[in-house]
C-alpha positions, -999 to +999 in steps of 0.1 A: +000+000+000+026+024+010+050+014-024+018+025-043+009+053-028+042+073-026+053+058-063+021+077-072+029+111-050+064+110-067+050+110-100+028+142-089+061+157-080+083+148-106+080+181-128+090+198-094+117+178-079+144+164-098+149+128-093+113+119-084+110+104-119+132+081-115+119+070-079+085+067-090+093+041-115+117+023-093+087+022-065+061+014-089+084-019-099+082-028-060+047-025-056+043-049-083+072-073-067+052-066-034+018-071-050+027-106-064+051-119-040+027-119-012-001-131-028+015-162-040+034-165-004-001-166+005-014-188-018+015-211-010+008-214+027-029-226+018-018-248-004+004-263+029-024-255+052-058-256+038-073-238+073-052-206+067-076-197+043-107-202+067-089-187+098-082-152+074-116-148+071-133-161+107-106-150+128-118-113+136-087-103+150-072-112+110-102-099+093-097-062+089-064-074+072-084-083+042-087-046+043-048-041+034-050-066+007-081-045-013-058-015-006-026-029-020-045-035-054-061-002-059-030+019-046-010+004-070-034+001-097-040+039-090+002+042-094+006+021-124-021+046-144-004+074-130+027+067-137+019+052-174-001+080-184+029+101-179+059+080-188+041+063-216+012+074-229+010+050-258+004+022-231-019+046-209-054+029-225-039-007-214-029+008-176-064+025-171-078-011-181-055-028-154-064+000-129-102-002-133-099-037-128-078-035-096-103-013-083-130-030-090-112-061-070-104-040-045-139-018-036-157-053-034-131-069-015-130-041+010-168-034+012-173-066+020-146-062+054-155-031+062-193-041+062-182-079+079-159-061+103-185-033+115-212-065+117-192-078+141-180-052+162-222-043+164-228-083+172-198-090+197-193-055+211-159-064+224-144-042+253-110-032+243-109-006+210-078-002+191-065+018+164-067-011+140-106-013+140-099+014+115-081-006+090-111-023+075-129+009+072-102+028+052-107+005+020-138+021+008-127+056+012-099+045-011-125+030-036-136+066-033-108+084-047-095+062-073-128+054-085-134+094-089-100+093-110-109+065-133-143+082-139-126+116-146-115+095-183-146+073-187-166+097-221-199+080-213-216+105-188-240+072-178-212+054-168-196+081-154-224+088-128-228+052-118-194+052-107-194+087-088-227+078-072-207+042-061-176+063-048-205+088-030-216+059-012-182+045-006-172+075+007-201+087+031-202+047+044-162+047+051-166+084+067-194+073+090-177+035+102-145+051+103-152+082+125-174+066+150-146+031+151-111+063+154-139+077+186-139+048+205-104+038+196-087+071+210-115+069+241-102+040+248-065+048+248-066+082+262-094+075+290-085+037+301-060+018+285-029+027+264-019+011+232+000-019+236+036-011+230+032-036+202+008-021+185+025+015+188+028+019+147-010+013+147-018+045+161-009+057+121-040+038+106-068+064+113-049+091+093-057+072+064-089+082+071-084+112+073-058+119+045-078+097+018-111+117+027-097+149+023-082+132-016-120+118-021-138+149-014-117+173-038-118+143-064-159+137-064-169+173-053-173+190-089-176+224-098-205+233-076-192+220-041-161+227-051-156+252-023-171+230+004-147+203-004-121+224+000-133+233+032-136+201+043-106+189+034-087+216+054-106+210+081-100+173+078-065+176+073-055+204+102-077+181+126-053+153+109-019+170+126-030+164+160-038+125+153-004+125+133+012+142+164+000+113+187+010+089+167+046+101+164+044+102+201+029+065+205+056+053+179+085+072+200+073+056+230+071+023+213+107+024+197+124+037+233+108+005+249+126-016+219+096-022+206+101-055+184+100-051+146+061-069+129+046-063+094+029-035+111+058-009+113+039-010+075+009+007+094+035+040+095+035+043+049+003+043+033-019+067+058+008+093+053+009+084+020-031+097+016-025+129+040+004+139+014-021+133-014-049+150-001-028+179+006-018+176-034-053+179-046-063+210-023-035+227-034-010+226-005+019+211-026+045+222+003+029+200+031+027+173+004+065+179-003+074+173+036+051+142+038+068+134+010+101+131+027+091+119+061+073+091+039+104+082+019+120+079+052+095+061+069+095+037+039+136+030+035+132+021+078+106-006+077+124-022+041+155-024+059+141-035+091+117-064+069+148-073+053+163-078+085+141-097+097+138-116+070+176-127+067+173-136+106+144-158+103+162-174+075+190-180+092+172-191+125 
């Protein structure tokens, strides 16, 4: 998710800042590497365990990671358009097909969590809120902005307002499960109990959120609510620092008790990733220039911490 999404913020940049050409490309050929690899790591461990695949889905503390996998294919769909369009616009009509068709993937893979997820948090009410509740509900917020882009070059104006009505919905049902799952969250941890030390980096997740809703709402707004959307989204995004502050603050606290290195130092990349790209559609390219740099640093840490980890666990 993270590959994709700043792959597609370098591109943005690339007129602007020398070098971000080349780093879009070179991120754009990990999110694919990333893309595949895992899904046929995955497919390889059901293959030697056929109850992986039933424990992904019943397991509700691994459901709402269904919600990364729907996210990894539209955010680098989204890049591999992006980046086509302008690197090679001859082959821009065969990326928009792969990108429709990630997203499509995608917005029913993560309606279906976020709806699942939210089911069961209504039918098992469980007592201890954490930051990742917000994971599944970020997926359709993404649909949200990606399916506003790819509508932006559909020519039929049927087709086109079937898919911004979809995103519409996408967006208001992501807003809604998200908002009231980041209340109880940040209750919890501010009121009762603390995020784990564990699950420090998790404290990033809402800001996706945040950051993708502020992308969606200057993508689908149109010319009339033009202005509200950019209300909104400065609103949004303002209100955005102070859960970005706590996180840093979490995460600090996390790394000075040696907190151990999981997947979900991940959980740090792709929310960032939508607050730099929401701040590029309402105009603030500075603040997406510095997420732009904390995000590249964020990103080289957890690769060379996963690869690490990875030679370790080899050698163990």
């Amino acid at each position: 998710m993270g590959t994709g999404g700043l792959s597609t913020l370098l591109q943005l940049h690339a007129d602007a800042v020398p070098g971000f050409g080349a780093g879009t490309l070179v991120m754009l050929a990990l999110g694919w590497v990333m893309l595949i690899g895992l899904g046929l790591g995955f497919a390889r461990s059901i293959a030697c365990d056929p109850q992986e695949w039933s424990r992904s889905v019943r397991d509700a503390t691994m459901v709402p990671l269904w919600g990364m996998v729907a996210m990894g294919l539209m955010a680098v769909g989204a890049a591999t358009y992006v980046v086509t369009a302008a690197r090679a616009p001859s082959l821009a009509a065969v990326a928009f097909g792969i990108d429709t068709a990630m997203w499509g993937a995608g917005t029913v893979l993560g309606l279906a969590t976020a709806v699942g997820f939210a089911v069961w948090l209504i039918t098992r009410r469980p007592d201890h809120p954490l930051p990742t509740w917000a994971l599944p509900m970020v997926p359709p917020m993404v649909s949200a902005t990606a399916g506003g882009v790819i509508a932006e070059q559909v020519s039929s104006d049927v087709i086109r307002s079937i898919l911004v009505g979809a995103c519409v919905v996408c967006f208001v049902l992501a807003l809604t499960l998200g908002t009231t799952v980041i209340v109880l969250a940040y209750h919890h941890a501010w009121f009762r109990t603390p995020v784990p030390v564990a699950l420090s980096t998790s404290t990033w997740i809402p800001l996706g959120i945040v950051g993708q809703s502020a992308a969606a709402a200057q993508v689908l707004s149109g010319p009339v609510l033009d202005d509200v959307a950019r209300v909104y989204s400065a609103i949004v995004l303002v209100a955005g620092a102070g859960l970005g502050a706590y996180a840093v603050l979490v995460t600090v606290r996390g790394f000075i008790a040696r907190m151990p290195f999981n997947p979900g130092w991940w959980a740090m990349a792709y929310p960032l990733a939508t607050c730099g790209l929401g701040s590029y559609f309402l105009g603030w390219q500075w603040a997406s220039l510095v997420t732009v740099a904390v995000l590249v640093t964020i990103w080289l840490v957890c690769a060379v911490a996963s690869i690490r980890a990875i030679a370790a666990s080899r050698h163990a």
